[in-house]
N, C-alpha and C positions, 0 to 999 in steps of 0.2 A: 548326205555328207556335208560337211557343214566348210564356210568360206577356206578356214584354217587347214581341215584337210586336204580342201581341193587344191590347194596352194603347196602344201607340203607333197602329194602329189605330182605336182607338176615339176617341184623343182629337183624330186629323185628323179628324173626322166631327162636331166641337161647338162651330164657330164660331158656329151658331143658339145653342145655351146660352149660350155665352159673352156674346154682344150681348145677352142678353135677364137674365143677369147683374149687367152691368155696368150697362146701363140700369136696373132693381131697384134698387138699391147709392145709383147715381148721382143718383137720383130725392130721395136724403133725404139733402139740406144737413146734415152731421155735424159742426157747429160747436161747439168749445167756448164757455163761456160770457164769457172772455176776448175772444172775435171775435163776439160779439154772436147767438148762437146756444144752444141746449138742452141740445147732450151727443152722443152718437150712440144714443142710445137706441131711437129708431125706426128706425134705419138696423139695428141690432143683430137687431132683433123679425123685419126683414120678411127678413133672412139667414136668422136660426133657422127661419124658414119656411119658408122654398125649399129649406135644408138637411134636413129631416125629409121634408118632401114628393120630396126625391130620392133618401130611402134614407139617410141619415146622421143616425141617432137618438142616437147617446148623447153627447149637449153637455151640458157644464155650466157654472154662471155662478161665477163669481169677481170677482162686482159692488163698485166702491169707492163708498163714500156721499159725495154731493157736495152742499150742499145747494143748491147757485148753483144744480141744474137743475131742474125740474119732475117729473121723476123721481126727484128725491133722490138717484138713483144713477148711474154712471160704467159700462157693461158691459165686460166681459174675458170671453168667453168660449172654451174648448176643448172640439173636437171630435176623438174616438179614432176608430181606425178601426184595430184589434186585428192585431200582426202574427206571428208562430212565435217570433218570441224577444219576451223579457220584459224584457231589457235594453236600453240604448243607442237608446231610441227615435228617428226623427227628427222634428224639432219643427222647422213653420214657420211664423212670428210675422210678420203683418198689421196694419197699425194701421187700425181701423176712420173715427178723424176725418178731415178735410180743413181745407183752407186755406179764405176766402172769395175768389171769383170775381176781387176788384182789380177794377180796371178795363172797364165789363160794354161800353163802346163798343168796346174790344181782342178782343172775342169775334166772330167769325164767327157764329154758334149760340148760344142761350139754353145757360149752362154748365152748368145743373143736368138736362139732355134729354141723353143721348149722339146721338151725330150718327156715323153710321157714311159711311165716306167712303178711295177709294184702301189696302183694308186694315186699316183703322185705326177705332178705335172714339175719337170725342173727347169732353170733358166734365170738367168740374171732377171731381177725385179719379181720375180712369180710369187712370194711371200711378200716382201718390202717394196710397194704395196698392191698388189696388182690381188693379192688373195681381197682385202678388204674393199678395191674396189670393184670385183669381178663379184662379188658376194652380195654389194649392196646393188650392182646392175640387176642380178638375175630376182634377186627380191622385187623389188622395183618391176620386173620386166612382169611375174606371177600375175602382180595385180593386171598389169595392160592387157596381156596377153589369154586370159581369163575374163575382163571385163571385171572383175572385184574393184569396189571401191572402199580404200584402205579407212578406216576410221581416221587416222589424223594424217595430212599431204606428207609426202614423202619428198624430201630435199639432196638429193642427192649431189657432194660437193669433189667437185675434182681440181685440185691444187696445184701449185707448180712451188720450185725452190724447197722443199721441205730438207732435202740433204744436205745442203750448203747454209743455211741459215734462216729461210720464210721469209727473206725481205721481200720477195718478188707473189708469195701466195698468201699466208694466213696474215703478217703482218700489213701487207697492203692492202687489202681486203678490210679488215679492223680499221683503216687510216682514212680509209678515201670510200668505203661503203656503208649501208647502213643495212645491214642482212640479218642480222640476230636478233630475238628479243629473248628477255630475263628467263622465261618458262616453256623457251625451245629447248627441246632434247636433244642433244649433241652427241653421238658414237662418234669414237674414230679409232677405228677397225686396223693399227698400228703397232702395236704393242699388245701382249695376251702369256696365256701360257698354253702347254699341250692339254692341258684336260680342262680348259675353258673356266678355272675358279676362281680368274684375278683380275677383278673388275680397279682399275686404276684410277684412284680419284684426288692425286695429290704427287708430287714431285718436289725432289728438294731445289733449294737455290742452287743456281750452279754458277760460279766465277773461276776462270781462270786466267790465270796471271803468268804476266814476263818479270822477273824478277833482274836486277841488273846492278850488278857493283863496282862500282870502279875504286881503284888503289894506283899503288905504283908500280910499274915493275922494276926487276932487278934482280940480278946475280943472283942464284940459290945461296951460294956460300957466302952473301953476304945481305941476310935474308932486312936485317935493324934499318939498313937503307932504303927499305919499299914499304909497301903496305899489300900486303898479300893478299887480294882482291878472292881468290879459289876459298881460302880460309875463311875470311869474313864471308861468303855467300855458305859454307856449308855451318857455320855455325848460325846463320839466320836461318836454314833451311830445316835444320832440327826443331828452332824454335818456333818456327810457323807450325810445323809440325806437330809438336806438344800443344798448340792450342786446344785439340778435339780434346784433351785431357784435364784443361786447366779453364776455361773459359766457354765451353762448347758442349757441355757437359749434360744437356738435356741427351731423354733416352724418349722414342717412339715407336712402338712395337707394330703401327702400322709400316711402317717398312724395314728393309731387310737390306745391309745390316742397320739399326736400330739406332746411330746416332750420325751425330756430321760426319765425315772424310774432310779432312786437310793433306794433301796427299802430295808432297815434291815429287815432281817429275820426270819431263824432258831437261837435257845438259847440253848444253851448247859449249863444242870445242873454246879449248881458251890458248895457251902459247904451245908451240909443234912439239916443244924440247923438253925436255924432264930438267936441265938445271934452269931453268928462269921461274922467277917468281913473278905469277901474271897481275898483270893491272886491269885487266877486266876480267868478269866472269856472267854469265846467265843462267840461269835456268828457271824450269816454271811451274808454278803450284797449280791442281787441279783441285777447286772444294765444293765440296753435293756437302749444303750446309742444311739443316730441319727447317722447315716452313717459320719456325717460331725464332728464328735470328737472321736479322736481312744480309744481303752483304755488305750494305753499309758500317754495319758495326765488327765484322771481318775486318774489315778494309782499317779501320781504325786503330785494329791491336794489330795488323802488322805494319801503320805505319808506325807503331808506338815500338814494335821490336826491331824498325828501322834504325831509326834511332840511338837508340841504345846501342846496335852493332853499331854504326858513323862513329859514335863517342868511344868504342873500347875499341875499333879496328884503324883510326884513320881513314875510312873509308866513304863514299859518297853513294849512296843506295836510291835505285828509284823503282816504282812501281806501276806497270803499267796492265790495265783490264784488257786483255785480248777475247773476251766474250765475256757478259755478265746478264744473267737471266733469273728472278723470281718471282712469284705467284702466289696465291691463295690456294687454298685446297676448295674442293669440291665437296661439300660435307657428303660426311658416309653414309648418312640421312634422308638427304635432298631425293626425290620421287624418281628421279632416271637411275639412280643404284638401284632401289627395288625393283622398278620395273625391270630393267636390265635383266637384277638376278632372277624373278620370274620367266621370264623369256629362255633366260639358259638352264634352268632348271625343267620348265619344259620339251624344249627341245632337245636335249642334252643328258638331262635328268643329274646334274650336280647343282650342288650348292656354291654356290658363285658368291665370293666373300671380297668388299673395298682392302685395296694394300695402295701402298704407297712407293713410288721409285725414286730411285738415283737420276735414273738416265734423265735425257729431255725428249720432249715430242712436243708438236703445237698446241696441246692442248692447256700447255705453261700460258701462251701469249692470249690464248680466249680468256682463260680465269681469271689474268693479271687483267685485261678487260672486262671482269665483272660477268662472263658467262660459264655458269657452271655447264663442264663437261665428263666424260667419264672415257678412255684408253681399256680398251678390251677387245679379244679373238679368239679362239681357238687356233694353235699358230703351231709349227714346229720346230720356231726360232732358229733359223737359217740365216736369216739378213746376213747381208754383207760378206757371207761366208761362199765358196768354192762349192759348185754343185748345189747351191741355191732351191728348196723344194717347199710346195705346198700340196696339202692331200687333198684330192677331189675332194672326199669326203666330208672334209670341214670347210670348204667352200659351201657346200651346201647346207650343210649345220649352220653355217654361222646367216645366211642367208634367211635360213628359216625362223631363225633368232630376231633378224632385223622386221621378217614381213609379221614377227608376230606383238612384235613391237609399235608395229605399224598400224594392228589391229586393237589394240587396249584404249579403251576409252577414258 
């Protein structure tokens, strides 16, 4: 039987781990302090625990200091698991937070209890992320626990902050360490689809905007006396709008849909009454622009369609970035898509083809850092959502995925 089998072996045999795992994990609400929560720190502590107690000793912390939590600090930690070459390790990146519950009457199940049920383990974080990092634990664990030694080290990366923003994991980590190099292999088991064929290696820009007008107010019925601030914001708001039409115009058929979003928003109340004509107005644009227009040059045509509203409204326009993030693409190329798609095609038996998203995920701030990475799982895209579910099943799949990854020289 050769290393590969005996591995694949071993890990059809630890659907008990895995539920008792995920339950552990599941058990400690890893809220940031933004969502009304401590950090993941306890969630962190009782990992390191299980991880030591099953044979994977040498973790170390790469903690960011936070002082919102009671802990003071944010945990990042990596776990080695030593492979025959010294080069090119593969590294794969878990984000240890979660979301909160929403809505606790939409639950089936207490969310913070996994509930094992038809295959499936459920529970607040059980997909987002606890599948990809319970996936790349038991890979990881194959090799220990066997005695196999993985052709290339095995890096195993557990994160903090990934739902509120990465200031406290991937960004601080990038800022203040020096853990990567150019022809590390990078999964992060975050993003995927249900039948494993959407290896992610590129994201659009993503900026979103507070939009904000001020006018005058005054009397509805005596409208020549004000400057109708509601008006000039919806007629700048069509026209931001019309940009993906007029200036935005590339098409990319690696992602879906295929070109920019310029997309108005949220509205923020303006006067209580229906006859006044308000003097202020907000609201805010969201745009997932193509890799091949920065936001800088966004930012430019709507200060220029500022403008033009101020001169035909009387009005005073400002604009302000409430998140702004873009990146380089991962070429669809570059040696970890192949191998990747080998790996899922083996284990898996599809053809696992590079696309491209809208959303964001960390692996924006690694590439904008000059490290190609690739966003893939087999997943049944649950996040965030009521009744929260991952299948044993592709727990183990994707597992098998990663230790065979592990094994390619």
């Amino acid at each position: 039987m050769t290393e590969l089998a005996q591995i694949s072996k071993f890990l059809d045999l630890q659907e008990k781990g895995i539920i008792e795992l995920e339950s552990l994990l599941t058990a400690y609400p890893a809220l940031a302090p933004e969502s009304g929560g401590i950090g993941e720190i306890e969630k962190a502590a009782a990992l390191e625990k299980w991880l030591k107690a099953e044979g994977i000793q040498n973790i170390q912390h790469y903690d960011a200091p936070d002082e919102r939590v009671p802990s003071k600090v944010r945990p990042n930690l990596v776990a080695t698991i030593p492979g025959k070459r010294k080069d090119s390790p593969v590294w794969i990146m878990a984000h240890l937070d979660v979301v909160p519950e929403g809505e606790r009457s939409l639950w089936d199940s207490d969310p913070w209890k996994v509930v094992v049920k038809d295959g499936k383990v459920y529970g607040r974080g059980v997909e987002d992320n606890q599948q990809g990092l319970v996936s790349s634990v038991f890979a990881a664990l194959a090799f220990v626990k066997l005695g196999i030694v993985p052709e290339r080290t095995i890096k195993l990366l557990f994160i903090a902050d990934e739902e509120v923003g990465s200031k406290f994991g991937i960004q601080y980590l990038l800022e203040h360490h020096d853990l990567f190099s150019k022809d590390d292999i990078i999964i992060i088991p975050d993003g995927g689809s249900p039948d494993a064929t959407e290896i992610e290696v590129a994201e659009k820009n993503i900026c979103w905007l507070k939009v904000t007008t001020k006018g005058k107010q005054t009397h509805a019925a005596m409208p020549d006396k004000g400057a109708n601030a509601f008006l000039a914001g919806c007629d700048l708001a069509l026209r931001i709008h019309r940009l993906e039409k007029t200036a935005f115009t590339a098409r990319d058929a690696l992602f879906s849909p295929d070109r920019s979003t310029i997309s108005p928003t949220k509205k923020e109340a303006n006067v209580p009454n229906i006859n006044t004509i308000p003097g202020e107005d907000v609201f805010y644009v969201d745009m997932r622009l193509l890799p091949v227009y920065p936001v800088s040059m966004a930012l430019e045509e709507i200060s220029r369609l500022s403008h033009a509203i101020e001169a035909e409204y009387g009005v005073k326009v400002s604009i302000d970035v409430v998140q702004s993030n873009e990146s380089r693409a991962t070429p669809a190329t570059a040696p970890m898509v192949e191998m990747l798609a080998r790996a899922a095609r083996q284990v898996y038996g599809v053809e696992a083809k590079p696309i491209g998203i809208g959303g964001g995920t960390v692996g924006a701030y690694l590439r904008k850092a000059g490290y190609d990475c690739v966003v893939w799982s087999k997943m049944n895209e649950t996040a965030h959502q009521p009744n929260e579910n991952a299948d044993i099943a592709n727990i183990i799949g994707d597992a098998k995925v990663f230790a065979t990854l592990a094994m390619m020289e």
